[in-house]
N, CA, C and O atoms as a Tinker XYZ file with bonds, in Angstrom:
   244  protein
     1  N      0.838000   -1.179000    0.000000    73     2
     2  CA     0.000000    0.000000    0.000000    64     1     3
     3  C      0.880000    1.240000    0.000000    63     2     4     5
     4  O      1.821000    1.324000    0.790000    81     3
     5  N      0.603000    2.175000   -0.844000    73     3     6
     6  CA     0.935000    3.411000   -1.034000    64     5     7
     7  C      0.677000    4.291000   -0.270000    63     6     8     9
     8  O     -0.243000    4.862000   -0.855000    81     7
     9  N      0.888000    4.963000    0.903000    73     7    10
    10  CA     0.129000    5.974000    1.610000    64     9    11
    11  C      0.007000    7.626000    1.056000    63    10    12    13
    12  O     -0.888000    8.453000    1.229000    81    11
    13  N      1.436000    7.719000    0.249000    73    11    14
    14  CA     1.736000    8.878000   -0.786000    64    13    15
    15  C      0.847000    9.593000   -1.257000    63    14    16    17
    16  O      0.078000    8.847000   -1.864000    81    15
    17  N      0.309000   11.281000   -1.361000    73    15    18
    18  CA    -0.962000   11.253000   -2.182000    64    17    19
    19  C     -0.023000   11.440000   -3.480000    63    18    20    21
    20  O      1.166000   11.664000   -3.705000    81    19
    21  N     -1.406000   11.191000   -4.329000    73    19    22
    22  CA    -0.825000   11.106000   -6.140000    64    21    23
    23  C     -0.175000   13.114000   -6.232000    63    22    24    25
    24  O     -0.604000   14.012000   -5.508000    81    23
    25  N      0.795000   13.249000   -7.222000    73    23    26
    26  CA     0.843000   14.543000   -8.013000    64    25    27
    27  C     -0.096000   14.831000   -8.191000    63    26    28    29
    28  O     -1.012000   14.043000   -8.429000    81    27
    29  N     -0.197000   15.974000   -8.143000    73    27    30
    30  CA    -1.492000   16.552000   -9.324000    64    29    31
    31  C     -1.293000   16.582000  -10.795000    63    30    32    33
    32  O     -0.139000   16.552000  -11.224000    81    31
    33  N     -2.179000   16.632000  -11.515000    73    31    34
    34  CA    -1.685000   16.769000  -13.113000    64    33    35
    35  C     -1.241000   17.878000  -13.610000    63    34    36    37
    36  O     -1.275000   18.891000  -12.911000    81    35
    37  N     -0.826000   17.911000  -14.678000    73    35    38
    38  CA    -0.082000   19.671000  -14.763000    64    37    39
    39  C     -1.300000   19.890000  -15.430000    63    38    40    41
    40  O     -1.658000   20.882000  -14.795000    81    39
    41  N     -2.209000   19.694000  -16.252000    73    39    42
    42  CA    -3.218000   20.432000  -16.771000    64    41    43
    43  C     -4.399000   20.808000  -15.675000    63    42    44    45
    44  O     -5.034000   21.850000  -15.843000    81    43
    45  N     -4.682000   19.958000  -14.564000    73    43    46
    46  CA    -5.458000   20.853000  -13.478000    64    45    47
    47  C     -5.248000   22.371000  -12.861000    63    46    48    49
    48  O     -4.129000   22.824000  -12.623000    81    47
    49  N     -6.047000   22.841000  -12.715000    73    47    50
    50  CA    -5.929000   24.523000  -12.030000    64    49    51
    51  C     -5.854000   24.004000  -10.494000    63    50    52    53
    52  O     -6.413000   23.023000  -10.003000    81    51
    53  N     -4.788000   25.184000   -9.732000    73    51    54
    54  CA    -4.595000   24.987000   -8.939000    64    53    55
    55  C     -4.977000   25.743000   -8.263000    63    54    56    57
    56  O     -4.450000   26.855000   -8.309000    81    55
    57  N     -6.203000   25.465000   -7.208000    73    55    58
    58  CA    -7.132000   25.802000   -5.960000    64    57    59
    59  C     -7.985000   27.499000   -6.824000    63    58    60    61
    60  O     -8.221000   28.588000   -6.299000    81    59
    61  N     -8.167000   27.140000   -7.899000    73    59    62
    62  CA    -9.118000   28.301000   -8.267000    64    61    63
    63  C    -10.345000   27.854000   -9.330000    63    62    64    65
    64  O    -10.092000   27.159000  -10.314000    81    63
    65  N    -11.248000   28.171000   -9.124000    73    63    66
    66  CA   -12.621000   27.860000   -9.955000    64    65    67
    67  C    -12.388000   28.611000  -11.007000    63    66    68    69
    68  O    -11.710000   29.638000  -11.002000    81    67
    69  N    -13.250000   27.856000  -12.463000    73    67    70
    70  CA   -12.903000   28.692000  -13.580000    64    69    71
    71  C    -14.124000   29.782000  -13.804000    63    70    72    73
    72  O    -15.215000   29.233000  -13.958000    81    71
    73  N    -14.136000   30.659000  -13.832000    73    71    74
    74  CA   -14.834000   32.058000  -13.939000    64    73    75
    75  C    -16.219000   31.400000  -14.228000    63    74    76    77
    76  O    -15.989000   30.197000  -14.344000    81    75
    77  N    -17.758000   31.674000  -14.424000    73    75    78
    78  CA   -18.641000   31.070000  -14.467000    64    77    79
    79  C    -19.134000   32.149000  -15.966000    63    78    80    81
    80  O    -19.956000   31.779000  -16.804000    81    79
    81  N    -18.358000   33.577000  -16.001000    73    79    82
    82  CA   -18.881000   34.729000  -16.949000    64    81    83
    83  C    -17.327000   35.211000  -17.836000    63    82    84    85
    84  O    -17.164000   36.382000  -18.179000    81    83
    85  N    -16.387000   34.242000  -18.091000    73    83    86
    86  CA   -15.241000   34.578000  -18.721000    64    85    87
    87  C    -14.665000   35.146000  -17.868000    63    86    88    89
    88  O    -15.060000   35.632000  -16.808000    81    87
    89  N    -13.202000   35.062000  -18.565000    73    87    90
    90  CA   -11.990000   35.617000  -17.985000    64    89    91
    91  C    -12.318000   37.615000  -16.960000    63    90    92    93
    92  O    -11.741000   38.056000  -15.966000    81    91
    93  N    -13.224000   38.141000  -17.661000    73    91    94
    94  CA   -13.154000   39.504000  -17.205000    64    93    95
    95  C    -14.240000   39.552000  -15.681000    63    94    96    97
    96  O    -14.356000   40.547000  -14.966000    81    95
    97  N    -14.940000   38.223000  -15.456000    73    95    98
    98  CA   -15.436000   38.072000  -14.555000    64    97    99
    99  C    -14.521000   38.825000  -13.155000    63    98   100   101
   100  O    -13.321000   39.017000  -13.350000    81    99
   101  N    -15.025000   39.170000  -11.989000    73    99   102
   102  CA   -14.573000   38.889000  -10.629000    64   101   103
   103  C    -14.524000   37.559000  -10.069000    63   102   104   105
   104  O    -15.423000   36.915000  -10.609000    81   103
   105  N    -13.954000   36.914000   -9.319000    73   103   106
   106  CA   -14.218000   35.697000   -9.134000    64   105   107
   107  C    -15.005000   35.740000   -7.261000    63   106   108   109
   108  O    -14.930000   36.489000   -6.287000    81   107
   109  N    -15.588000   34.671000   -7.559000    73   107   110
   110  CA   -16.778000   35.604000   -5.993000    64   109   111
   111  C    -16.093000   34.524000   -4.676000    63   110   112   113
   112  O    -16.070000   33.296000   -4.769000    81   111
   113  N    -15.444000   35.501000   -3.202000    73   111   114
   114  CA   -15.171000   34.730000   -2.368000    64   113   115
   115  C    -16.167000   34.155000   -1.239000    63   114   116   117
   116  O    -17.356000   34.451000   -1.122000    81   115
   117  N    -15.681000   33.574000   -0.711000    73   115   118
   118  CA   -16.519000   32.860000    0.290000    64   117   119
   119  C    -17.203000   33.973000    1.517000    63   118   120   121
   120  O    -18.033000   33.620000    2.355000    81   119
   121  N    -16.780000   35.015000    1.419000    73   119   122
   122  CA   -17.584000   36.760000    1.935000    64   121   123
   123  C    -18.508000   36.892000    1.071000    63   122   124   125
   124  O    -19.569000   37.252000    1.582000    81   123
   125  N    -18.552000   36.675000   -0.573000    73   123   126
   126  CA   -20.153000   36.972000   -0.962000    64   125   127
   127  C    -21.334000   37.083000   -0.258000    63   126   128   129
   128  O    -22.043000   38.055000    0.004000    81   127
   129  N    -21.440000   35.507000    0.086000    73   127   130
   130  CA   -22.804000   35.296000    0.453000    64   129   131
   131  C    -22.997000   36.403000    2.120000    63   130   132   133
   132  O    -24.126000   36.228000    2.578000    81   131
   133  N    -22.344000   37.168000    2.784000    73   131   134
   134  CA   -22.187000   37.742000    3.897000    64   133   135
   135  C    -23.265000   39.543000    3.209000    63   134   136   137
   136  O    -24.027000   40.226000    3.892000    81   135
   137  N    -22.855000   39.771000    1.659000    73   135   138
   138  CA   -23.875000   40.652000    1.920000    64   137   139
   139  C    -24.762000   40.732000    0.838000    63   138   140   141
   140  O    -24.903000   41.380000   -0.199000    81   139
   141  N    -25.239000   39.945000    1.385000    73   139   142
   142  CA   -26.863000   39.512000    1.183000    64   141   143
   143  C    -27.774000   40.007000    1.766000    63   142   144   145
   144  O    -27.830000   39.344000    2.802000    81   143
   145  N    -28.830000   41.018000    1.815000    73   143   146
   146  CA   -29.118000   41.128000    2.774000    64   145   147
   147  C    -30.401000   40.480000    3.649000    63   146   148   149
   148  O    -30.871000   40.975000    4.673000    81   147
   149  N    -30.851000   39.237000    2.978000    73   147   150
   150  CA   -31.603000   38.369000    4.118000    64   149   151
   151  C    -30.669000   37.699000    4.757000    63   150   152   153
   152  O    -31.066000   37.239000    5.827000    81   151
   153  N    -29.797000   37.521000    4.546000    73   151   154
   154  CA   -28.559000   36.825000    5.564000    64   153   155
   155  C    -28.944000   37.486000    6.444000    63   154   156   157
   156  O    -29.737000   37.214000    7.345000    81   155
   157  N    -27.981000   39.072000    6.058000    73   155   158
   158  CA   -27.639000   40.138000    7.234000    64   157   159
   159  C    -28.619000   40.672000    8.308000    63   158   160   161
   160  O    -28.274000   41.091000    9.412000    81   159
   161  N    -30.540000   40.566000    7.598000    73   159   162
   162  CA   -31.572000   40.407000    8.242000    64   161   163
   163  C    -31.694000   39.694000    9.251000    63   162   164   165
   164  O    -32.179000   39.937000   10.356000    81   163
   165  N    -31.017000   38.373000    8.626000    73   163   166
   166  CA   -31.567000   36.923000    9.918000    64   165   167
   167  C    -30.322000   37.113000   11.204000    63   166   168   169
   168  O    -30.584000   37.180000   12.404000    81   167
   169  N    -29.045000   37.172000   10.643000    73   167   170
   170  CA   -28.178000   37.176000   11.739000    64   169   171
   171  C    -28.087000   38.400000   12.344000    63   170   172   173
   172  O    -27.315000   38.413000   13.302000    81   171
   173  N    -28.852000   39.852000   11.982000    73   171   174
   174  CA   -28.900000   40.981000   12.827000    64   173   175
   175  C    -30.618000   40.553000   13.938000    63   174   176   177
   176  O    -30.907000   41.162000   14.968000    81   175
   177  N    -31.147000   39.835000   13.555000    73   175   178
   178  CA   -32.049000   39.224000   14.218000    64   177   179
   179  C    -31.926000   38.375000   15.629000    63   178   180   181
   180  O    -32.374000   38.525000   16.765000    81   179
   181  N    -30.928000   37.227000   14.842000    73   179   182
   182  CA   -30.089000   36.604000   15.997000    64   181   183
   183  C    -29.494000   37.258000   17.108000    63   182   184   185
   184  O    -29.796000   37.299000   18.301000    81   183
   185  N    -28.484000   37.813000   16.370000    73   183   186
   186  CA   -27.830000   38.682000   17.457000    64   185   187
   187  C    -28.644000   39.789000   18.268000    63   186   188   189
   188  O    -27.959000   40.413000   19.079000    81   187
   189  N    -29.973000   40.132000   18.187000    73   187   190
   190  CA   -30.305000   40.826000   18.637000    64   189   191
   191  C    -31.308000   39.990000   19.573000    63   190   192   193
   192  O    -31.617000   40.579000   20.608000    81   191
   193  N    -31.854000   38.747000   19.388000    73   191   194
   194  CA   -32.036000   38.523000   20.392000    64   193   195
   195  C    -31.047000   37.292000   21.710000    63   194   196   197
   196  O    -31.476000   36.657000   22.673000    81   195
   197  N    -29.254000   37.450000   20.957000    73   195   198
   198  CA   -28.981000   36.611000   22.013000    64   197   199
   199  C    -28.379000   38.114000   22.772000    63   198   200   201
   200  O    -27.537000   38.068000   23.669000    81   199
   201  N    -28.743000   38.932000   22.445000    73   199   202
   202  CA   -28.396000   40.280000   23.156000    64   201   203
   203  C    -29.196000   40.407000   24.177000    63   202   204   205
   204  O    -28.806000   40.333000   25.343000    81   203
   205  N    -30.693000   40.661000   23.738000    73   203   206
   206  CA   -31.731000   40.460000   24.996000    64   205   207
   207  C    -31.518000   39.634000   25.548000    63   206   208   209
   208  O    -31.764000   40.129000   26.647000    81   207
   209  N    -31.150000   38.386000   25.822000    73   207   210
   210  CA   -31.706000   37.124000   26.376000    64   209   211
   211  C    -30.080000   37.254000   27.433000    63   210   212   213
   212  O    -30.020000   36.661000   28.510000    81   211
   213  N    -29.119000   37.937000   27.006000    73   211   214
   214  CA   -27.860000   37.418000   27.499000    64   213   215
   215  C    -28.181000   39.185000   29.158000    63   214   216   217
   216  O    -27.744000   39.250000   30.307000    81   215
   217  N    -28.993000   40.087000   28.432000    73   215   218
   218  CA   -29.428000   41.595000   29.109000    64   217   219
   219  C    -29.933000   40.685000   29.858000    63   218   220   221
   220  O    -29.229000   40.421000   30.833000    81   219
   221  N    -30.997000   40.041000   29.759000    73   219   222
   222  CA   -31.829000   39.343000   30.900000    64   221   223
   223  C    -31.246000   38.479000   31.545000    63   222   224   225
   224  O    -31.694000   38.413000   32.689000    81   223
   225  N    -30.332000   37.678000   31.312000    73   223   226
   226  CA   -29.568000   36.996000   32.619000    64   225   227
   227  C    -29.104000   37.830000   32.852000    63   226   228   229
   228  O    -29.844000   38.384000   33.665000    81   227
   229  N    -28.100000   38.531000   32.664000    73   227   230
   230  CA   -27.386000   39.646000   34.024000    64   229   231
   231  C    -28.344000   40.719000   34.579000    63   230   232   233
   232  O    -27.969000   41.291000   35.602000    81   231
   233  N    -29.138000   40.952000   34.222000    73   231   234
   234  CA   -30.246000   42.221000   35.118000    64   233   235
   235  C    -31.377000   41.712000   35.028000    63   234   236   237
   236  O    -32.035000   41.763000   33.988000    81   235
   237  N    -31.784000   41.132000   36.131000    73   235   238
   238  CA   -32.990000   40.617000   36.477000    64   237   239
   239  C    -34.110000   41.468000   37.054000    63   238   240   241
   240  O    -34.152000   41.421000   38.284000    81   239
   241  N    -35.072000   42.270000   36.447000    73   239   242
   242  CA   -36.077000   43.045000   36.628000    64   241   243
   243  C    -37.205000   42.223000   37.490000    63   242   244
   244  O    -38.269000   42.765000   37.790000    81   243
């Protein structure tokens, strides 16, 4: 048994996706999807209520 990993081939690209709109494309990072803004809706949501909930354990009215 070989434990070795294989070479890569020389004609594979290395760790980059090929454009989806040609070469003059931007290529989109893994921050895209961050502004979105139903993302930014749901997790300003979240955070707003582990804000309350974290207000209400320390000051107990």
């Amino acid at each position: 048994m070989n434990d070795e990993p294989a070479p890569p081939s020389p004609d594979a690209p290395l760790g980059r996706a090929p454009a989806a709109e040609g070469p003059s494309a931007e290529p989109r990072g893994c921050l895209f999807a961050l502004s979105q803004p139903p993302l930014m809706f749901f997790l300003a949501f979240i955070g707003t209520l582990l804000l309350l909930t974290a207000v209400h354990d320390l000051y107990r009215w």
